[in-house]
N, CA, C and O atoms as a Tripos MOL2 file, in Angstrom:
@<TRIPOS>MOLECULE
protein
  300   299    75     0     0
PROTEIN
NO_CHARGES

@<TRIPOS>ATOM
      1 N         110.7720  110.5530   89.8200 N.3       1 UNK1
      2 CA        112.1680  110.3650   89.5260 C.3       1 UNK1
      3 C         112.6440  111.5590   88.7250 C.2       1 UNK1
      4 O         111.9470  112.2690   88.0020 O.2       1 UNK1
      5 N         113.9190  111.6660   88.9630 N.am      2 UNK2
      6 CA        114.2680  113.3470   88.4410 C.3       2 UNK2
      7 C         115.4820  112.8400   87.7850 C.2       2 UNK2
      8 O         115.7120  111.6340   87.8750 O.2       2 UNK2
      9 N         116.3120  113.6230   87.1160 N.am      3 UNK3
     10 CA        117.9860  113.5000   86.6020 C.3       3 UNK3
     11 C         118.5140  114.4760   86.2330 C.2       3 UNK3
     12 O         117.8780  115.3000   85.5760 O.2       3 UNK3
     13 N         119.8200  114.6600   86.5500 N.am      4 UNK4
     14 CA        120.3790  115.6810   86.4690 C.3       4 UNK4
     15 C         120.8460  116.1790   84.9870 C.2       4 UNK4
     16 O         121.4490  115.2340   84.4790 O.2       4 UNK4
     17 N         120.8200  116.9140   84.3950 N.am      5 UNK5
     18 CA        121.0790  116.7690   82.8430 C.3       5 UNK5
     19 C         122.8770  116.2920   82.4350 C.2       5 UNK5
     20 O         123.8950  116.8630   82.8280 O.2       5 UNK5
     21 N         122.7910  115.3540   81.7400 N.am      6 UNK6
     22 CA        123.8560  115.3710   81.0760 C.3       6 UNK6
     23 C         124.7270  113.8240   82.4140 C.2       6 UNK6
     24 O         125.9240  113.5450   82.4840 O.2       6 UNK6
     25 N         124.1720  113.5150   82.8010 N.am      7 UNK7
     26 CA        124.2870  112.6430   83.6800 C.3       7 UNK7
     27 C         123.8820  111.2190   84.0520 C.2       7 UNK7
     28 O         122.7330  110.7930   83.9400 O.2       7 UNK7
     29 N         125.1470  110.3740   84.6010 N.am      8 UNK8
     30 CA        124.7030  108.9790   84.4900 C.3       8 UNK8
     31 C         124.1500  108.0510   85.9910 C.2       8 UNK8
     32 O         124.2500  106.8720   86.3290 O.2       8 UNK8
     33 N         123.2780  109.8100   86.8980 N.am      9 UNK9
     34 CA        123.1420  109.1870   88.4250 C.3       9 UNK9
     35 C         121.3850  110.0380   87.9970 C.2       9 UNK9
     36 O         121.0760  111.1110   87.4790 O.2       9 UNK9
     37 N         120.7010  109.0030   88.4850 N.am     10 UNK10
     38 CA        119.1590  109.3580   89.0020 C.3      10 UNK10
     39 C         118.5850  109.3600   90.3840 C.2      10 UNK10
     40 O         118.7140  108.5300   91.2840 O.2      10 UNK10
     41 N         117.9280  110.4780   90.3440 N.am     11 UNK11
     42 CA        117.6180  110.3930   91.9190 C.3      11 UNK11
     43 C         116.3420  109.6680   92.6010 C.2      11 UNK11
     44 O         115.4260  110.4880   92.5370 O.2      11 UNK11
     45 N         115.9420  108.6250   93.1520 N.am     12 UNK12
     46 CA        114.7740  108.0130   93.4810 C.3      12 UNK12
     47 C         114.3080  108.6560   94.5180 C.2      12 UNK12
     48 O         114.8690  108.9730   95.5670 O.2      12 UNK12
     49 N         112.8450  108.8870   94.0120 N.am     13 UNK13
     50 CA        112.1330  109.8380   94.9340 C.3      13 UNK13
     51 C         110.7240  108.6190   95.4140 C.2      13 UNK13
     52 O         110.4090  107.7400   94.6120 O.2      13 UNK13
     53 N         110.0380  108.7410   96.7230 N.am     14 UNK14
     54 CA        109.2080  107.8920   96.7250 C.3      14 UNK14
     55 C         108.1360  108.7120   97.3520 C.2      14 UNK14
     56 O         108.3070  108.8010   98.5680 O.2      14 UNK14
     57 N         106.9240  109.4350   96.8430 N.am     15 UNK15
     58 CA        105.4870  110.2310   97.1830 C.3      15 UNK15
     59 C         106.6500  111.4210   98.1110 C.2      15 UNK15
     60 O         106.3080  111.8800   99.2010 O.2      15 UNK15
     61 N         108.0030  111.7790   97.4590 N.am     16 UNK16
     62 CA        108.6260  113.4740   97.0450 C.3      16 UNK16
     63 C         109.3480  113.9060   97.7420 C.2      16 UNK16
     64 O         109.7600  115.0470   97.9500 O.2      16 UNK16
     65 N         109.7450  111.9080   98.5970 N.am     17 UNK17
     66 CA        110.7370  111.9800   99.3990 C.3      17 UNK17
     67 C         111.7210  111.2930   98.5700 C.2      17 UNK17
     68 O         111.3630  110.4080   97.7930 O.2      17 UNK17
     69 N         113.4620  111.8000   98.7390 N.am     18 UNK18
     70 CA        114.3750  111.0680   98.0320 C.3      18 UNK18
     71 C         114.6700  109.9870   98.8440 C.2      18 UNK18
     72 O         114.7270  110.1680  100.0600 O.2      18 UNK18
     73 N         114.8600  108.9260   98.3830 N.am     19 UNK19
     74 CA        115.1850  107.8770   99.1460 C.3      19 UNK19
     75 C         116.7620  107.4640   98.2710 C.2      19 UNK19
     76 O         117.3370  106.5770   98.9010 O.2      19 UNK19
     77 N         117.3590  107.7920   97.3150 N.am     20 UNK20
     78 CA        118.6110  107.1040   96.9290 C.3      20 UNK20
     79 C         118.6740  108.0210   95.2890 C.2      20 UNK20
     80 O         117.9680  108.7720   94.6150 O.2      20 UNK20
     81 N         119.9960  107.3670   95.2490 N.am     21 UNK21
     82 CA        120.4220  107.3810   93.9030 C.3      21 UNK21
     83 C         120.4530  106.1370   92.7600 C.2      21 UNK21
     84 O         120.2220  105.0460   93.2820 O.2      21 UNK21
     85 N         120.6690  106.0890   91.4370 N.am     22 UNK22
     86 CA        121.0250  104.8340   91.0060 C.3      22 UNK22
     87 C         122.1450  105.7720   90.2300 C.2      22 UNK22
     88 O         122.0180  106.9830   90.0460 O.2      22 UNK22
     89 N         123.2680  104.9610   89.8140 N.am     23 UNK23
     90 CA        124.1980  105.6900   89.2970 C.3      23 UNK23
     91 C         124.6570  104.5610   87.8970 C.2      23 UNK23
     92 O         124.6670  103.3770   88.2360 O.2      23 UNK23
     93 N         124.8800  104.7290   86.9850 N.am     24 UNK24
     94 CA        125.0280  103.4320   85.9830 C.3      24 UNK24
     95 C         126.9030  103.1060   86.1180 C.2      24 UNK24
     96 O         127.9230  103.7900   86.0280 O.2      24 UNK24
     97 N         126.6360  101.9610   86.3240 N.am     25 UNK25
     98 CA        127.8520  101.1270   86.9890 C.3      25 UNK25
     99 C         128.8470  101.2490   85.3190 C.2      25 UNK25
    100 O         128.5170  100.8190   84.2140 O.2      25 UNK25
    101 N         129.9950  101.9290   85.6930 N.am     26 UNK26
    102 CA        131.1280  101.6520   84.5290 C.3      26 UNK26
    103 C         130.8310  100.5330   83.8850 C.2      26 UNK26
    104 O         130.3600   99.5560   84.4680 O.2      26 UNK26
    105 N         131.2040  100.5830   81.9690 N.am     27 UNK27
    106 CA        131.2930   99.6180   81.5990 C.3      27 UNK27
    107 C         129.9070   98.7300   81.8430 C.2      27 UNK27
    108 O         129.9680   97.5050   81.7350 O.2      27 UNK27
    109 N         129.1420   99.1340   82.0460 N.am     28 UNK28
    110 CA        127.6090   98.5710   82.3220 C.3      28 UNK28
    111 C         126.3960   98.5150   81.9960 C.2      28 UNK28
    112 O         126.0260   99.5230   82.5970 O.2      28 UNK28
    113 N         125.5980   98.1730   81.5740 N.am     29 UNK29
    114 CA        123.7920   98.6230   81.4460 C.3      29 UNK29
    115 C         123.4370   98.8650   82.2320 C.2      29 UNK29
    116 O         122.3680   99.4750   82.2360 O.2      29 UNK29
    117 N         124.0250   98.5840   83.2970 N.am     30 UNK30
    118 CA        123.2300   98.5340   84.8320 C.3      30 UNK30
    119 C         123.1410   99.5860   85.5340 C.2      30 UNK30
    120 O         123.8970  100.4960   85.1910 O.2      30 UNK30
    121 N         122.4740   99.7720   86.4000 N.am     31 UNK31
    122 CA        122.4670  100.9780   87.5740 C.3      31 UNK31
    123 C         122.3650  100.5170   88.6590 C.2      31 UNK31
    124 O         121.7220   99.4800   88.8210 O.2      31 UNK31
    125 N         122.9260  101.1130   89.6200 N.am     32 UNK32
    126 CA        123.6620  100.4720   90.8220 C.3      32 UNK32
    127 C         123.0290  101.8820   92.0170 C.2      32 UNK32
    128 O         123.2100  103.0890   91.8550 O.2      32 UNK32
    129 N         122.2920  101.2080   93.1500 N.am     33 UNK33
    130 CA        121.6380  101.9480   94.4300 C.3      33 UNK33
    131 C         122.1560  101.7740   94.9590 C.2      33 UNK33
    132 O         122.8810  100.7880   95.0900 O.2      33 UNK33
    133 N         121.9380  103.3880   95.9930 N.am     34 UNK34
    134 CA        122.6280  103.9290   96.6900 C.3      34 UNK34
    135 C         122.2360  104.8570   97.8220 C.2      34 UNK34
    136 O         122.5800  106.0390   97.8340 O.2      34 UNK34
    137 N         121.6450  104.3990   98.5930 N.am     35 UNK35
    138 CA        120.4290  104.7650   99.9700 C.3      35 UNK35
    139 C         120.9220  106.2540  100.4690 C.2      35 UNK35
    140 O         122.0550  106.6630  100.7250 O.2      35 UNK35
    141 N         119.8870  106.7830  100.5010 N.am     36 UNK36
    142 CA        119.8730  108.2320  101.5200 C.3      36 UNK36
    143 C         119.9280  108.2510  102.6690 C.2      36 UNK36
    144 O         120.3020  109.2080  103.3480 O.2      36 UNK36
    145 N         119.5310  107.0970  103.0940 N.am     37 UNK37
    146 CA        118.7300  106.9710  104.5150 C.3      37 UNK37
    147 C         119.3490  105.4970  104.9420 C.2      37 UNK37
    148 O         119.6590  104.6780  104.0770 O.2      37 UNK37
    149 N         119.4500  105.3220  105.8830 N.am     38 UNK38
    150 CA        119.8360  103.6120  106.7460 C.3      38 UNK38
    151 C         117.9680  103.5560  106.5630 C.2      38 UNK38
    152 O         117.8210  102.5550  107.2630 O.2      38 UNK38
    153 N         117.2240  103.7440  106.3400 N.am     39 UNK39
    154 CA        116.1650  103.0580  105.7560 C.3      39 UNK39
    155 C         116.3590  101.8380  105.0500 C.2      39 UNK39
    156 O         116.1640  100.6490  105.3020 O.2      39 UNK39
    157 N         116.8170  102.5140  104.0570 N.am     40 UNK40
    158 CA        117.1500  101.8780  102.6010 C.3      40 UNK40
    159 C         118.2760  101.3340  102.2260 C.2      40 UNK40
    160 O         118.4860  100.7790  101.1480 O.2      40 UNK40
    161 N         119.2060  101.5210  103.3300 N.am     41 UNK41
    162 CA        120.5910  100.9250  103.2810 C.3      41 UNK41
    163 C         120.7810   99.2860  102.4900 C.2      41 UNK41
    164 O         121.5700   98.8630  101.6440 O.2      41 UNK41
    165 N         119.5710   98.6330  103.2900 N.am     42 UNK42
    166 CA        119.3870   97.0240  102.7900 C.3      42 UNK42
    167 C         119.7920   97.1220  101.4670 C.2      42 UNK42
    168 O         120.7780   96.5050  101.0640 O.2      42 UNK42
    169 N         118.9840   97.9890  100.6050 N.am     43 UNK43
    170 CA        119.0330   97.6550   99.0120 C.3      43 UNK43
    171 C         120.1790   98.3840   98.4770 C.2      43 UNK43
    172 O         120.1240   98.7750   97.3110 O.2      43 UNK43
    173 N         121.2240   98.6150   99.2020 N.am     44 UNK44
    174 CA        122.3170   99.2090   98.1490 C.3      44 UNK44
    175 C         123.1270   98.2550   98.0700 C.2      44 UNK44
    176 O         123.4680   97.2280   98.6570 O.2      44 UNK44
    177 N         123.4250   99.1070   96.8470 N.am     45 UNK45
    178 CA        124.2490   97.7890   95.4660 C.3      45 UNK45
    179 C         123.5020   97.2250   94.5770 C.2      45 UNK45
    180 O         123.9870   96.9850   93.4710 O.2      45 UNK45
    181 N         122.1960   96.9010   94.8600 N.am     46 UNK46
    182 CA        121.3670   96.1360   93.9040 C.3      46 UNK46
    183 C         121.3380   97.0060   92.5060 C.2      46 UNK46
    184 O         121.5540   98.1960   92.2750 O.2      46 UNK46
    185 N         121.0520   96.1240   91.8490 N.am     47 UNK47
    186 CA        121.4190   96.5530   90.6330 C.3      47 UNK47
    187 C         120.1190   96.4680   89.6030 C.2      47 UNK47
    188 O         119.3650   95.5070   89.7520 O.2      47 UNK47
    189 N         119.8260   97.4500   88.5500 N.am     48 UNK48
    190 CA        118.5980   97.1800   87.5970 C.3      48 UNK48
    191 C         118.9210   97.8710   86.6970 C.2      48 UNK48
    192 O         119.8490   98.6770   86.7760 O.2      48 UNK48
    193 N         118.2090   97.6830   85.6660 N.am     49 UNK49
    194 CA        118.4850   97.6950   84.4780 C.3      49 UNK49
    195 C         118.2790   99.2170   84.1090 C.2      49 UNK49
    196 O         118.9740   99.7110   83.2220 O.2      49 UNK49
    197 N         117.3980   99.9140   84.7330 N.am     50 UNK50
    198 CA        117.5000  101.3540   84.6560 C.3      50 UNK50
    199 C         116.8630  102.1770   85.6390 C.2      50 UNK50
    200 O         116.0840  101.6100   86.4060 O.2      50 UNK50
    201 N         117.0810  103.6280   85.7810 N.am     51 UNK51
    202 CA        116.2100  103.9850   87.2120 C.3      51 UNK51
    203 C         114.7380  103.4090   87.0380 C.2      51 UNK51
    204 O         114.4130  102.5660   87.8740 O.2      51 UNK51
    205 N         113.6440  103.8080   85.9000 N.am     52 UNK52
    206 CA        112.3240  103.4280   86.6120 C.3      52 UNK52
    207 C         111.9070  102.1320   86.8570 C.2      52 UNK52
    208 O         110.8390  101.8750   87.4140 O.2      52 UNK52
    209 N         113.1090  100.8690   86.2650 N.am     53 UNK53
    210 CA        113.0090   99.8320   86.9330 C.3      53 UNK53
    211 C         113.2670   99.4370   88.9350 C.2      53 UNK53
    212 O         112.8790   98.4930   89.6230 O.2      53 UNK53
    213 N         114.0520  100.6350   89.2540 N.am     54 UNK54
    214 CA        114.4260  100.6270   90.4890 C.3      54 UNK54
    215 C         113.6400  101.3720   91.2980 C.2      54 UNK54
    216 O         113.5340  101.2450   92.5180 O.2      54 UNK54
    217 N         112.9380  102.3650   90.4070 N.am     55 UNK55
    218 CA        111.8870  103.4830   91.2530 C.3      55 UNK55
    219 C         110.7640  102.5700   92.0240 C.2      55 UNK55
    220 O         110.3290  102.5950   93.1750 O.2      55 UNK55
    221 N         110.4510  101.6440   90.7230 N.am     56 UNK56
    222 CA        109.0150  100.6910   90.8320 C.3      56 UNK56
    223 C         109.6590   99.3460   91.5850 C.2      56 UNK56
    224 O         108.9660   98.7360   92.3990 O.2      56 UNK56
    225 N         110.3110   99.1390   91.4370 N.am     57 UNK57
    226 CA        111.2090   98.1190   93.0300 C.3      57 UNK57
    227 C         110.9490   98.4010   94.3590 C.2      57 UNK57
    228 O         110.5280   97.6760   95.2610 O.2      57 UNK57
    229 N         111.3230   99.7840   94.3340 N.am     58 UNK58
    230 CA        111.7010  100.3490   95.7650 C.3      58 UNK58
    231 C         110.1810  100.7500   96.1710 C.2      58 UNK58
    232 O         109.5840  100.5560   97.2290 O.2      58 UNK58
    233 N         109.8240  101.2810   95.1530 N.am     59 UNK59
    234 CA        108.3520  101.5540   95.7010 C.3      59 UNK59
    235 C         107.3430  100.5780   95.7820 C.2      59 UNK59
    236 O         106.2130  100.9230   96.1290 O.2      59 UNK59
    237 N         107.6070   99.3550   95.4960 N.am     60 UNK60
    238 CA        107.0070   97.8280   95.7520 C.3      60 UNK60
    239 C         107.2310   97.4690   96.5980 C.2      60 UNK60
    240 O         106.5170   96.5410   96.9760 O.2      60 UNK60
    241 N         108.2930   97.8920   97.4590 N.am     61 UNK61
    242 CA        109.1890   97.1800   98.7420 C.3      61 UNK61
    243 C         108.2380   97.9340   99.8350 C.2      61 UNK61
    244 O         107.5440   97.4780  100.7440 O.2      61 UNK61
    245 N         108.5570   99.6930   99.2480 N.am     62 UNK62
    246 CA        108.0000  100.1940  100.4780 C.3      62 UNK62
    247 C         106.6450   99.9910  100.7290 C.2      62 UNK62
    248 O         106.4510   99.4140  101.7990 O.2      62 UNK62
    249 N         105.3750  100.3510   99.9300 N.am     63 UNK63
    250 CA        104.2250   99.7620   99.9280 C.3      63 UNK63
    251 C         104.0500   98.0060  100.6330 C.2      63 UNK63
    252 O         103.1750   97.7750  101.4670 O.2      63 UNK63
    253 N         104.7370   97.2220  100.2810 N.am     64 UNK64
    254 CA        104.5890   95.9990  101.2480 C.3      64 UNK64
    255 C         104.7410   95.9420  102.7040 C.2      64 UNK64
    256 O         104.2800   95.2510  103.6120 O.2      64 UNK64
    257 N         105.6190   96.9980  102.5830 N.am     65 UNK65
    258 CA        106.4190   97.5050  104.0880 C.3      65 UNK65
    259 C         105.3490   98.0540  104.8110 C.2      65 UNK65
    260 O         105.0260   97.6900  105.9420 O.2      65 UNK65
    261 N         104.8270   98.8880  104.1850 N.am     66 UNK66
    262 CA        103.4640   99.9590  104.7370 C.3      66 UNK66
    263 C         102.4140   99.1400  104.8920 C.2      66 UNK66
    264 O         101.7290   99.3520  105.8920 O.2      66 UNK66
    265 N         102.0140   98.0400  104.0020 N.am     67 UNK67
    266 CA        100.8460   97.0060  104.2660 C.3      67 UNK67
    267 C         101.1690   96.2400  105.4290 C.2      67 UNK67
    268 O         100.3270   96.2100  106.3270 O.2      67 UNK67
    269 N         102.0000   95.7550  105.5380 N.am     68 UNK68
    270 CA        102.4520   94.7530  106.8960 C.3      68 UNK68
    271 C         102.0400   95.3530  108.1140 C.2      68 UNK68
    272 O         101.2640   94.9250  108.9690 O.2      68 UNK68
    273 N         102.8550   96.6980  108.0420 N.am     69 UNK69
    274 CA        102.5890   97.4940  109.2390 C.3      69 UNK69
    275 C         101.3710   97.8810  109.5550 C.2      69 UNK69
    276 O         101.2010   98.0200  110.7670 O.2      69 UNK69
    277 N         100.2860   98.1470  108.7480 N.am     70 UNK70
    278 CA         99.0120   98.2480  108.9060 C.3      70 UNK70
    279 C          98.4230   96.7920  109.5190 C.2      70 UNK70
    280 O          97.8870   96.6670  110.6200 O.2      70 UNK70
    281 N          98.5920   96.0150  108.8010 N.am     71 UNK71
    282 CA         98.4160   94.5280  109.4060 C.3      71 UNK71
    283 C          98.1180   94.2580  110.8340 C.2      71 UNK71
    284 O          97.1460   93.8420  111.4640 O.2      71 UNK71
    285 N          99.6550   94.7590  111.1830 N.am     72 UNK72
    286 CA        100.0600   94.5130  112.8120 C.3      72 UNK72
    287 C          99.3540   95.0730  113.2070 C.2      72 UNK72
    288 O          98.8210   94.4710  114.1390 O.2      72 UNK72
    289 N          98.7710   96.4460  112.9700 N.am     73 UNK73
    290 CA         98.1060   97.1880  113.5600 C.3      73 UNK73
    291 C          96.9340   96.9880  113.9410 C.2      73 UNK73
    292 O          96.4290   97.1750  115.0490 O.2      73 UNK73
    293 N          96.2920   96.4140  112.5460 N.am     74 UNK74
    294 CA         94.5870   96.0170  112.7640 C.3      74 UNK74
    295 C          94.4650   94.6670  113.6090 C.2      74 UNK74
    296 O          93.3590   94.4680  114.1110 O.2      74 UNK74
    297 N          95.4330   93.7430  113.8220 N.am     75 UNK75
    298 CA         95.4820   92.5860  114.3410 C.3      75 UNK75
    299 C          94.8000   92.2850  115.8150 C.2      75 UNK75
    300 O          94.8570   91.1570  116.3030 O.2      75 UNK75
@<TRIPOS>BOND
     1     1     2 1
     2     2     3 1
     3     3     4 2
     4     3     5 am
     5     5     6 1
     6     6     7 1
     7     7     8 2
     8     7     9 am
     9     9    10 1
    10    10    11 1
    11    11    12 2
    12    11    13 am
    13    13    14 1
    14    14    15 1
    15    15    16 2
    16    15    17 am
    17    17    18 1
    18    18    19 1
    19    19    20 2
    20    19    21 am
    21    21    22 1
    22    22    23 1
    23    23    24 2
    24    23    25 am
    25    25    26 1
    26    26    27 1
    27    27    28 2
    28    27    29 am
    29    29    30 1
    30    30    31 1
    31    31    32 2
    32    31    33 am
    33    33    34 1
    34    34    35 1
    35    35    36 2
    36    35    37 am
    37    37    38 1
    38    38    39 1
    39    39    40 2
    40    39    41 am
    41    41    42 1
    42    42    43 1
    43    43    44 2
    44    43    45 am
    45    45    46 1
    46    46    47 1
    47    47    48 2
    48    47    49 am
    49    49    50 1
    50    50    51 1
    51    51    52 2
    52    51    53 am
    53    53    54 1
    54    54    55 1
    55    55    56 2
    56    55    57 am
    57    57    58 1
    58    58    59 1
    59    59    60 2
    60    59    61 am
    61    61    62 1
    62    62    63 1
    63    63    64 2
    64    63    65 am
    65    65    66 1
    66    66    67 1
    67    67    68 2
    68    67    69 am
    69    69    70 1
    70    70    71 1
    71    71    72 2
    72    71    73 am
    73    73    74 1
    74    74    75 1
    75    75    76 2
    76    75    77 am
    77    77    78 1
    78    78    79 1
    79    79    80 2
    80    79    81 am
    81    81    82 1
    82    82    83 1
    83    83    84 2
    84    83    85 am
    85    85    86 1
    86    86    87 1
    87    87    88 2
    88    87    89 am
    89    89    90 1
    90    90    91 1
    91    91    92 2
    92    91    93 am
    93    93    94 1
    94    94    95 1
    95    95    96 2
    96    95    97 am
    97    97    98 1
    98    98    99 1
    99    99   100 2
   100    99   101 am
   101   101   102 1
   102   102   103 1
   103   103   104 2
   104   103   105 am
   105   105   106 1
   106   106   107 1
   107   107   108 2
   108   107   109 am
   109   109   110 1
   110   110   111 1
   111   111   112 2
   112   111   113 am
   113   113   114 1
   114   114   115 1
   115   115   116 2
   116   115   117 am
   117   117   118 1
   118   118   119 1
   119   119   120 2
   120   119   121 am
   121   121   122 1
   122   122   123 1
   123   123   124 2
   124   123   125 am
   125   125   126 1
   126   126   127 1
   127   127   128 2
   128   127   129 am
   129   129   130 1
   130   130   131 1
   131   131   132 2
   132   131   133 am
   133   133   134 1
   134   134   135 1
   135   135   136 2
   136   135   137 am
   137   137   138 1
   138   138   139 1
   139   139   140 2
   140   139   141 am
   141   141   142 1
   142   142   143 1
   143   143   144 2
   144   143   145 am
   145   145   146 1
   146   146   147 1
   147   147   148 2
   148   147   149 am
   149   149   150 1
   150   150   151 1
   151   151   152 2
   152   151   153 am
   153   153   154 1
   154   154   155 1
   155   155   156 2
   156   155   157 am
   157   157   158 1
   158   158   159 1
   159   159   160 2
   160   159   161 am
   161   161   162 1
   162   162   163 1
   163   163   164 2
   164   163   165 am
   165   165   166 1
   166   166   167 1
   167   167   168 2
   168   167   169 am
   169   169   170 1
   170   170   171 1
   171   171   172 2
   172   171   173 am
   173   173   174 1
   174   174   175 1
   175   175   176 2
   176   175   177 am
   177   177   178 1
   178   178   179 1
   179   179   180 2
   180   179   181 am
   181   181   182 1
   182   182   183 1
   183   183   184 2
   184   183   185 am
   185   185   186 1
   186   186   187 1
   187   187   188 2
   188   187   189 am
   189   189   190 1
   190   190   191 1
   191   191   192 2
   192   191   193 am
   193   193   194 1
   194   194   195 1
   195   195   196 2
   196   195   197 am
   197   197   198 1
   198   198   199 1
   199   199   200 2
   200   199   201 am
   201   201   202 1
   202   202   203 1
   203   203   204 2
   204   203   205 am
   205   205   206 1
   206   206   207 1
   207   207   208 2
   208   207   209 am
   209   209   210 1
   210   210   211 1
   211   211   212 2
   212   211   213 am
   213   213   214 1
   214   214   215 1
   215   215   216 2
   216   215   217 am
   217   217   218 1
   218   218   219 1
   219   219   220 2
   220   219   221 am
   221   221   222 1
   222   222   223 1
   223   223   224 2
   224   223   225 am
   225   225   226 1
   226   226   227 1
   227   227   228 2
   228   227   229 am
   229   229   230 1
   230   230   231 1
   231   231   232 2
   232   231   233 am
   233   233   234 1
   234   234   235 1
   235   235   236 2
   236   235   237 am
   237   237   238 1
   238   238   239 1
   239   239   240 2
   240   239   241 am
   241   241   242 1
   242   242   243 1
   243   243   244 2
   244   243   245 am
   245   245   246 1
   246   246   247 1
   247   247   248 2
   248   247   249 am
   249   249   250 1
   250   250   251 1
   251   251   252 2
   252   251   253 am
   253   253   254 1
   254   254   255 1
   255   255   256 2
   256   255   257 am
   257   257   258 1
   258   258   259 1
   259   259   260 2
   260   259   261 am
   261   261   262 1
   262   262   263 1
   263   263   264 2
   264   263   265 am
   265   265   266 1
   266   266   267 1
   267   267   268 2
   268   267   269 am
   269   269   270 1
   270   270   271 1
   271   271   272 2
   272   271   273 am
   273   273   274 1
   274   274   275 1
   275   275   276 2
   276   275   277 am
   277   277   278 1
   278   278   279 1
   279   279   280 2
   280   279   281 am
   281   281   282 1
   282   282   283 1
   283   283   284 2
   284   283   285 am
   285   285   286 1
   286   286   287 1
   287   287   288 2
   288   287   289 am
   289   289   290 1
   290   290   291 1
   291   291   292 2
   292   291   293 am
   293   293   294 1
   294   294   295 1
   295   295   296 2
   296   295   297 am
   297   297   298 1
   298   298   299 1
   299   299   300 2
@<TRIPOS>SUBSTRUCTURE
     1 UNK1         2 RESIDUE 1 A UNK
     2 UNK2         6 RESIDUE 1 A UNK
     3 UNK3        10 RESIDUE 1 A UNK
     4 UNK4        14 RESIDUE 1 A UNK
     5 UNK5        18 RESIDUE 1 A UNK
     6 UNK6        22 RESIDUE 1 A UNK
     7 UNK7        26 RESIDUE 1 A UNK
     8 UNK8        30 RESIDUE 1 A UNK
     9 UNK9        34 RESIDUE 1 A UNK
    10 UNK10       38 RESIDUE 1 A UNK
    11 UNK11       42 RESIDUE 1 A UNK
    12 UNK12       46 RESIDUE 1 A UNK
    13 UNK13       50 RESIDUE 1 A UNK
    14 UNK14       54 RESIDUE 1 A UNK
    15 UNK15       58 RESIDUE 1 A UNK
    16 UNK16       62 RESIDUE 1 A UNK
    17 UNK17       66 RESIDUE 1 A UNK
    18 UNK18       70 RESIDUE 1 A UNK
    19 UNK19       74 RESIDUE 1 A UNK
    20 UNK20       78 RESIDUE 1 A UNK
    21 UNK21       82 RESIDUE 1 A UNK
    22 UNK22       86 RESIDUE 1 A UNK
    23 UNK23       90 RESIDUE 1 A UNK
    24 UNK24       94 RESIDUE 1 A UNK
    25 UNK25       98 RESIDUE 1 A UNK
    26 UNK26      102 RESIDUE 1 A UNK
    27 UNK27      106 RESIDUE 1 A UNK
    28 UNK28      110 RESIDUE 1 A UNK
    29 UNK29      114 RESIDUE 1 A UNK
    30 UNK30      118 RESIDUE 1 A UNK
    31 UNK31      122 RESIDUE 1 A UNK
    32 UNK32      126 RESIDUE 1 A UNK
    33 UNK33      130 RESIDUE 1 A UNK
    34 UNK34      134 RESIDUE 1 A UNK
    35 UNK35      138 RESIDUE 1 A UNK
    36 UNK36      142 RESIDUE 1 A UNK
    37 UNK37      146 RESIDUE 1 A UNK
    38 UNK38      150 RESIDUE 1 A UNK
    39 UNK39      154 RESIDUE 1 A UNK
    40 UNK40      158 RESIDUE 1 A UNK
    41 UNK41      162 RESIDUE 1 A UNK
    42 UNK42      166 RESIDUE 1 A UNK
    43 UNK43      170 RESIDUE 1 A UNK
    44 UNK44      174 RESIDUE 1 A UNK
    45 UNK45      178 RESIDUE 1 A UNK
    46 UNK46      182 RESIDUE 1 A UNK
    47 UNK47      186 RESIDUE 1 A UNK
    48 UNK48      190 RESIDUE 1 A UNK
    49 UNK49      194 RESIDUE 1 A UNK
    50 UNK50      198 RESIDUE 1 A UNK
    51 UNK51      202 RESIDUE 1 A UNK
    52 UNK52      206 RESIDUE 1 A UNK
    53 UNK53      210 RESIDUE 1 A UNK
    54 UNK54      214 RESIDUE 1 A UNK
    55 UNK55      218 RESIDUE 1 A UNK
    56 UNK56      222 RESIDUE 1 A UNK
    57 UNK57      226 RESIDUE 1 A UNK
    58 UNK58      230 RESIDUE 1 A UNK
    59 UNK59      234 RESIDUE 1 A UNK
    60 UNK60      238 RESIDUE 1 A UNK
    61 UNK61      242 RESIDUE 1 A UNK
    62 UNK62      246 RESIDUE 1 A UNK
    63 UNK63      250 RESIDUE 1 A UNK
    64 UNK64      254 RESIDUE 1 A UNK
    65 UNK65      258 RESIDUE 1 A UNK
    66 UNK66      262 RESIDUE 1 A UNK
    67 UNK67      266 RESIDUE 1 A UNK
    68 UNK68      270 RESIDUE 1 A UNK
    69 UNK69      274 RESIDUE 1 A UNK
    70 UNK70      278 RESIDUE 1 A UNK
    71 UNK71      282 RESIDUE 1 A UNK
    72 UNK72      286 RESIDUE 1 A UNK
    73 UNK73      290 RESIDUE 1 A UNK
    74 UNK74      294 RESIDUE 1 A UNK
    75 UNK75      298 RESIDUE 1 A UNK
């Protein structure tokens, strides 16, 4: 995860690919995603409490994603 200095948008990177932004929602604690890719489209808008809460989300999602698919495979 990287950030731009002086700034309230982080960029989510997943093994150094970007997959989104989180940007902190006005008036908010929150940070609010924002997909690079129709990959990731599903999860925009969701909201967390800060980027490396969303880094370790997204990268929980994708890893399940990647296990499944192995699954099918070995089946």
């Amino acid at each position: 995860m990287s950030h731009p200095s002086n700034s309230e948008s982080y960029v989510i990177e997943i093994s150094g690919a970007t997959i989104g932004i989180v940007v902190r929602e006005p008036q908010a604690r929150r940070f609010a995603f924002h997909s690079a890719s129709r990959r990731f489209s599903r999860f925009d808008g969701m909201t967390f409490v800060g980027p490396r809460d969303a880094e370790r989300y997204l990268s929980g999602q994708v890893a399940r994603r990647l296990h499944s698919l192995l699954e099918e495979l070995v089946a």
